[in-house]
C-alpha positions in Angstrom: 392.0 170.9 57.7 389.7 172.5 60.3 387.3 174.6 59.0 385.1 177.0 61.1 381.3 177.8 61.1 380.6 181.0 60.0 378.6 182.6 62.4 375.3 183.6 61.9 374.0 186.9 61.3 370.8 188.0 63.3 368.2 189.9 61.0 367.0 192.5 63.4 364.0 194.7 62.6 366.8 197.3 62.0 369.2 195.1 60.0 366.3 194.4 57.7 365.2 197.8 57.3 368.7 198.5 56.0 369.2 195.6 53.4 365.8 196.4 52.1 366.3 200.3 51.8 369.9 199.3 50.2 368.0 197.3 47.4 365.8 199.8 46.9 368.1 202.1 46.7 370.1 200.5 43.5 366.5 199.9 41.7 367.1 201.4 38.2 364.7 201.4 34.8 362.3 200.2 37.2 364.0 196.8 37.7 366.7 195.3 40.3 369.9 195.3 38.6 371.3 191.9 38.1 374.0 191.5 40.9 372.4 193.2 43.4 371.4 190.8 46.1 375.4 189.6 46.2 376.1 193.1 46.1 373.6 194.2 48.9 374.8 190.8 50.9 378.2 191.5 51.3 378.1 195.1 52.4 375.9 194.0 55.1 377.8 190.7 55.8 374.6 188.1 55.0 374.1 185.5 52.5 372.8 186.5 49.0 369.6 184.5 49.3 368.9 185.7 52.3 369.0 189.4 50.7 366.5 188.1 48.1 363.6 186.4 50.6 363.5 189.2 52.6 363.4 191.7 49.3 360.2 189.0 48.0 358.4 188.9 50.8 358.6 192.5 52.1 357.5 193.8 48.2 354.0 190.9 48.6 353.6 192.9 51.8 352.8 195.7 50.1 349.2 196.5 49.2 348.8 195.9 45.6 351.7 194.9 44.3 351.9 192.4 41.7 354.8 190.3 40.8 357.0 191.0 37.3 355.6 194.7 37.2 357.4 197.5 37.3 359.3 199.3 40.6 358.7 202.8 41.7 361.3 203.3 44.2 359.4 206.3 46.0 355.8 203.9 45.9 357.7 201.2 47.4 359.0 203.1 50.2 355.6 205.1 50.9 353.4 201.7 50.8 355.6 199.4 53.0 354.0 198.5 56.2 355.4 199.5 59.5 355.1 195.0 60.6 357.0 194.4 57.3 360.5 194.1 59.3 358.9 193.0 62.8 360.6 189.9 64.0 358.3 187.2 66.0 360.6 184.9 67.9 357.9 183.6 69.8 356.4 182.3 66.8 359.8 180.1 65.9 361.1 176.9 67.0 358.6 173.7 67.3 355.4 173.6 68.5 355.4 172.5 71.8 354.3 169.0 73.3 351.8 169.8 75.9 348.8 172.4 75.6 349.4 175.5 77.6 346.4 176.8 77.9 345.4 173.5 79.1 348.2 173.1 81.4 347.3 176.5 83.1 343.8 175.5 83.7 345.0 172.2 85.1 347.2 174.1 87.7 344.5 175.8 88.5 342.9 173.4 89.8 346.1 171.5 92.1 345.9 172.6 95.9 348.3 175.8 96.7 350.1 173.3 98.9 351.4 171.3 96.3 352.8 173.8 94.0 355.7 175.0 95.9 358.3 174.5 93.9 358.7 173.9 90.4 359.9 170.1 90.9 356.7 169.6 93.4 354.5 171.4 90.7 355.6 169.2 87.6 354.9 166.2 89.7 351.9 167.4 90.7 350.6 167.8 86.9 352.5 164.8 85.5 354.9 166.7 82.9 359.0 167.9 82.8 360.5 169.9 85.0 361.8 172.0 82.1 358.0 172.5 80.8 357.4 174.4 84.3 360.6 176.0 83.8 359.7 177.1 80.1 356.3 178.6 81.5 357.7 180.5 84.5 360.3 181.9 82.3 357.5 183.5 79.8 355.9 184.5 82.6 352.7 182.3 82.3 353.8 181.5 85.7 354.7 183.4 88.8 356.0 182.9 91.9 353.9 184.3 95.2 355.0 184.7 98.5 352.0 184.1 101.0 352.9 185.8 104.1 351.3 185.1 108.0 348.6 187.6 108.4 347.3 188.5 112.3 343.7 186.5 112.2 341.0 188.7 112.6 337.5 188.2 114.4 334.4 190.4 113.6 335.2 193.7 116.0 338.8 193.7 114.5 337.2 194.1 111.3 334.5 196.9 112.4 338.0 199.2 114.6 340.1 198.6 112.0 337.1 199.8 109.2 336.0 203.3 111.4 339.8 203.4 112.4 340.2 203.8 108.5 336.8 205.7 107.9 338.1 208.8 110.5 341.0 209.2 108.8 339.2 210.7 105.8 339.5 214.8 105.3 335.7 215.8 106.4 336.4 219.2 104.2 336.3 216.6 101.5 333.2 214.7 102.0 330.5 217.1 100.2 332.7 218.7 98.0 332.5 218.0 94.3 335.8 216.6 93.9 337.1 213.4 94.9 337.3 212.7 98.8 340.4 212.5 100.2 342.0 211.3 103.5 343.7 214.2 105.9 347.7 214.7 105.2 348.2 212.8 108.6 350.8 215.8 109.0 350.0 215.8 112.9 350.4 212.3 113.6 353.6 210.5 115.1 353.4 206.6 115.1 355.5 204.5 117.7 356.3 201.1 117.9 359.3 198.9 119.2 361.7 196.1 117.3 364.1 193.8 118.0 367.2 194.5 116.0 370.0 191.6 115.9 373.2 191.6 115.2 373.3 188.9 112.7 370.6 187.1 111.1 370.8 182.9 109.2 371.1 183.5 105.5 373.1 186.3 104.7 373.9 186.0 101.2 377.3 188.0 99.4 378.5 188.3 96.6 382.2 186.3 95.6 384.2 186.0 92.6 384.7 182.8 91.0 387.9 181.7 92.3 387.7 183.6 95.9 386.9 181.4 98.8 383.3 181.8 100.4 383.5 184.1 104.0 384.0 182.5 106.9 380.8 181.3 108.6 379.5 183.2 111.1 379.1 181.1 114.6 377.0 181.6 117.5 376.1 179.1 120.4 372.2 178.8 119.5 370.2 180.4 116.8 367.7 181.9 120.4 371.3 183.8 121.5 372.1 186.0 118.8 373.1 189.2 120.5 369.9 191.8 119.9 368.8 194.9 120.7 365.5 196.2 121.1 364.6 199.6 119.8 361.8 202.1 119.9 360.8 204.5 116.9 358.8 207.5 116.5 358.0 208.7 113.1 356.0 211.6 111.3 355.4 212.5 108.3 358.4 214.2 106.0 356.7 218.1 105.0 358.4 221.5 104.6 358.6 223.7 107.9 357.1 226.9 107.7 358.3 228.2 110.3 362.5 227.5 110.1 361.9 227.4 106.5 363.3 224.2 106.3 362.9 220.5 105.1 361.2 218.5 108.5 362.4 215.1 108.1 360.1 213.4 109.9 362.2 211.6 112.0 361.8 212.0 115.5 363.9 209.4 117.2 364.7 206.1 118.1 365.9 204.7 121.1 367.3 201.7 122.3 365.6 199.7 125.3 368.4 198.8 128.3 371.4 200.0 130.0 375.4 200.4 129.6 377.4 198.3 131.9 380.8 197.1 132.9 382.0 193.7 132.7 383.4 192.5 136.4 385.4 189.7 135.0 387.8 189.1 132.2 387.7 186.9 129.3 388.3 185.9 125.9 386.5 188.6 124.5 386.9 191.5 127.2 388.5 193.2 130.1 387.2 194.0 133.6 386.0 197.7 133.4 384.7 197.0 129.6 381.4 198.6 128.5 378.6 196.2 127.9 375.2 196.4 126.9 372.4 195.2 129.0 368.6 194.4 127.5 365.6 195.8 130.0 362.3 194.5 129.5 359.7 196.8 128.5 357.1 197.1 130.8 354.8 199.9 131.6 357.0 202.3 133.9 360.0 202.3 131.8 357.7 203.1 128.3 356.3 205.2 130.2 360.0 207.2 131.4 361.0 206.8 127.2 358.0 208.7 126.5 358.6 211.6 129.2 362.5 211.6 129.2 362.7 210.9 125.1 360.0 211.2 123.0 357.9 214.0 124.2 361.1 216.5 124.3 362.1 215.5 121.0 358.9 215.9 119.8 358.5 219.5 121.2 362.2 220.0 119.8 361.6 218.9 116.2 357.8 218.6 115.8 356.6 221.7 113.3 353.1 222.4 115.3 352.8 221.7 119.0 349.3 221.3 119.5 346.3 218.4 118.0 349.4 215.9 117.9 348.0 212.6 117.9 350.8 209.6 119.3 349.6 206.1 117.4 350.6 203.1 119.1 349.8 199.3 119.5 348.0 197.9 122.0 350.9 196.2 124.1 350.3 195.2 127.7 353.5 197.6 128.4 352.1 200.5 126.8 349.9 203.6 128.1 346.1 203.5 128.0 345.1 207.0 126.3 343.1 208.7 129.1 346.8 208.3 131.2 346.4 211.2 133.9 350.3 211.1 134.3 350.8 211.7 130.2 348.7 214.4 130.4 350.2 215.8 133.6 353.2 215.4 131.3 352.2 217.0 128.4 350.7 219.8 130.3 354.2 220.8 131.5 355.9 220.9 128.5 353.2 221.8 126.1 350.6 224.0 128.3 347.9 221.9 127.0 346.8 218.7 128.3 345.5 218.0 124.8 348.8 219.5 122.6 349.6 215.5 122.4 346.8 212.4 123.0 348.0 208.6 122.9 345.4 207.3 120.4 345.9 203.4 120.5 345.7 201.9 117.0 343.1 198.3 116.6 343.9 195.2 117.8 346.2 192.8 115.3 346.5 196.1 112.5 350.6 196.5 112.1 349.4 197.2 108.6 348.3 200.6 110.2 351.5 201.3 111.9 354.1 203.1 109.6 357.0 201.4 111.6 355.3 198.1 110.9 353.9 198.7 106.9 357.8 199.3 106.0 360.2 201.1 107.9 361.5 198.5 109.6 362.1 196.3 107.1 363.9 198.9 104.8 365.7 200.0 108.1 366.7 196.7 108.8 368.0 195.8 105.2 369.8 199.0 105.0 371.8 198.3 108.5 372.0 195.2 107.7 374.7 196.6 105.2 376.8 197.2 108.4 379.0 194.7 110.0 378.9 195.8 114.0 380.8 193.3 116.3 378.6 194.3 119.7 375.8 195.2 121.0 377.3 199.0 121.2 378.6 198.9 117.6 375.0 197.8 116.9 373.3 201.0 118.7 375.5 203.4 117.3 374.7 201.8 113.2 371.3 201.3 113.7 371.1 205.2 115.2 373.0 206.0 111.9 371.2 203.8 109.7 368.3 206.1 111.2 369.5 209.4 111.0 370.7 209.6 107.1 366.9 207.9 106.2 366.2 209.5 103.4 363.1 211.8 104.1 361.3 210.8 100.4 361.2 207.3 100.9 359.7 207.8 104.5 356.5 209.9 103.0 355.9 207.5 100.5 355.5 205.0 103.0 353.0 207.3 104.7 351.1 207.4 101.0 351.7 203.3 101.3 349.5 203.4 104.4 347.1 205.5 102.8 346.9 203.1 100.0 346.7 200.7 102.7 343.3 202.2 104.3 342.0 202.2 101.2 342.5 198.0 100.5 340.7 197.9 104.3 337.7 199.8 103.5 337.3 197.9 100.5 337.7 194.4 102.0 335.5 195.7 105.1 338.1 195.9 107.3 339.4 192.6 106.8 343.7 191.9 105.7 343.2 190.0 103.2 344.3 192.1 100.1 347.3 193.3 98.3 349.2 196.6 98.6 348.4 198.2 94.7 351.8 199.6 93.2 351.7 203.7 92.8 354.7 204.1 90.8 355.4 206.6 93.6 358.8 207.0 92.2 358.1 207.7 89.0 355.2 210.2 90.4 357.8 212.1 91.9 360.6 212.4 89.6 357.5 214.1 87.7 356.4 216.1 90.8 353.1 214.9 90.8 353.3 212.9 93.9 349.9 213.8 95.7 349.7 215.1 99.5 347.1 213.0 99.9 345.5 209.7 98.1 341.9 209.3 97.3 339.4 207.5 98.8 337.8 204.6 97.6 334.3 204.4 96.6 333.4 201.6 98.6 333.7 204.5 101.6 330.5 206.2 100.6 328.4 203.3 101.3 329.4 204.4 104.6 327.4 207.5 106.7 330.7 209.1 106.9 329.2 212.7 108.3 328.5 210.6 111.6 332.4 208.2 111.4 334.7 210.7 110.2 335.5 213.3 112.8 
């Protein structure tokens, strides 16, 4: 005969709460009743003995009590300690082989290089994979990711600083509250990106007995069918003015030309639209801005003067004294100066909204999609675009904020971390500030001469 294990009860903190209020519960004449641990065991589906060492040690846990004395159920109940029923499972199990603490300090000491992975990391220190394992997984280890940073010499470091420094509110700088940087509500960054239609590594999600997708082929990893696009973005606010929500989005526009194939073939017909990449140089960014940007921007822009246009320093792109931009400007705005080109420092896409995170949420959120062309490509990536939701855009704008601040400190240099905000949580509560504060490091500075 086959008999089964019973299986074993876990004593939660609430599970011993309950057994012990249950015994005290059937105290009478200021005794236990014989009978009352088996009692007390089976309503709650436990061993007996178990019942009785948690009923002995939770009474010597109470300040002066002394065994074979009488029992007060009301003093028992008011004296109990709140860490009576905690349980401690890190405290169970055997002690372990190697030292931890000394372990950590001896990683400490092993080149970056060599702890890459867990199984370099254990060779590296001389112990079990599993020990490695063991410490990631109670979090005495974590894993970073090192990302390429643009290298930056000495005048990178002193733009990028005053780049940083200017954009501090100068109504703030004397005042007795914190200083603040400006709300950046009149600034539209631009920037271009390659967008392609499939990229190595997708990962999905299949059921245990459902074959995996069929691979995806292409001729060369270089060929995979792209598109490059270029975005303008401001920051989300409420318009005054149409009394409604501005989203902040002011377009994005792909960089080429529709075409017809001549010939036929396995994949089209003669008379078939195709799309055809352009290379960006200076006269065709310089049409986008006229024939795209600039109307859009008078379109959907909430003010139409002091708007500053951020972009990088590309070969292709407009130095800011361009006579022809402001020839430009001047016909649509009746200002010259309604909208400069301000270009950002050298090697700072940390300064660039499309480059501190738009892209890359863009991108994984089209990358959702499944286009089949080029075309199919435009027309979800424009879509992908247009429903971006307008919260998560301004707090990327309080990201770069954040941002300015990690460059002041580290005098204008990139090597830092972005600090987490909690900017969710912030705004579920609606205290999401307009604007972040500024650093203390920034009044080391003589900011009444940098900020302008």
């Amino acid at each position: 005969m086959v008999t089964t294990r019973k299986k074993r009860v876990a004593m939660t903190e609430k599970l011993k709460k309950d057994v012990f209020m249950a015994c005290v519960v059937r105290v009478s004449r200021e005794i236990l009743p014989y009978g009352s641990f088996k009692a007390v065991g089976e309503t709650h589906k436990i061993h007996p003995r178990t019942v009785a060492n948690l009923w002995y040690s939770t009474l010597k846990q109470i300040p002066g009590y002394q065994p074979n004395t009488p029992l007060d159920p009301v003093s028992l109940l008011a004296n109990v300690p709140e860490t009576a029923f905690t349980t401690k499972f890190e405290n169970s199990g055997r002690n372990p082989k190697h030292d931890r603490d000394m372990l950590l300090q001896e990683i400490k000491n092993i080149d970056p290089t060599a702890r890459r992975t867990i199984r370099s990391l254990a060779g590296a220190v001389g112990i079990p994979v599993m020990t490695i394992w063991r410490m990631k997984q109670s979090k005495k280890l974590k894993v970073h990711t090192m990302a390429l940073k643009p290298k930056l010499n000495d005048d990178h470091r002193l733009n990028r600083l005053f780049h940083c420094i200017a954009k501090i509110d100068k109504n703030t700088i004397n005042s007795v509250a914190e200083m603040t940087f400006k709300s950046m509500y009149n600034e539209i960054h631009i920037d271009e990106k390659w967008f392609f239609l499939v990229r190595d590594g997708l990962r999905c999600i299949v059921t245990q007995d459902e074959p995996p997708p069929k691979a995806i082929s292409v001729s060369h990893k270089s060929h995979i069918t792209k598109v490059m696009f270029l975005s303008a973005l401001a920051r989300p606010r409420f318009n005054h003015t149409t009394r409604q929500e501005f989203d902040g989005l002011i377009g994005i526009y792909p960089v080429g030309e529709i075409d017809m194939y001549v010939r036929a073939s396995h994949g089209h017909q003669p008379g078939d639209l195709k799309w055809c990449n352009v290379n960006m140089d200076r006269d065709l960014y310089r049409d986008m801005l006229f024939n795209f940007v600039l109307l859009d921007v008078k379109k959907k822009m909430p003010i139409d003067n002091n708007i500053i246009l951020q972009q990088d320093g590309a070969k292709a792109h407009l130095p800011d004294d361009d006579p022809l931009f402001a020839a430009k400007v001047t016909e649509l705005f009746g200002d010259p100066t309604a909208v400069k080109l301000y270009t950002q420092p050298a090697q700072s896409p940390d300064l660039n909204v499309n480059d501190l995170g738009f892209f890359n949420s863009l991108q994984s959120r089209y990358y959702q999609t499944a286009p089949k062309d080029a075309l199919e490509l435009i027309e979800m990536v424009e879509e992908t675009y247009k429903n971006y939701p307008a919260k998560k855009l301004n707090r990327i704008w309080l990201t770069l904020q954040s941002v300015m601040n990690q460059v002041i400190n580290q005098r204008g240099d990139n090597d830092y971390t972005i600090p987490h905000m909690k900017k969710k949580v912030l705004e579920r509560q609606n205290q999401l500030p307009l604007s972040l504060d500024v650093t203390a490091e920034a009044s080391t500075y003589p900011l009444d001469i940098l900020v302008d």
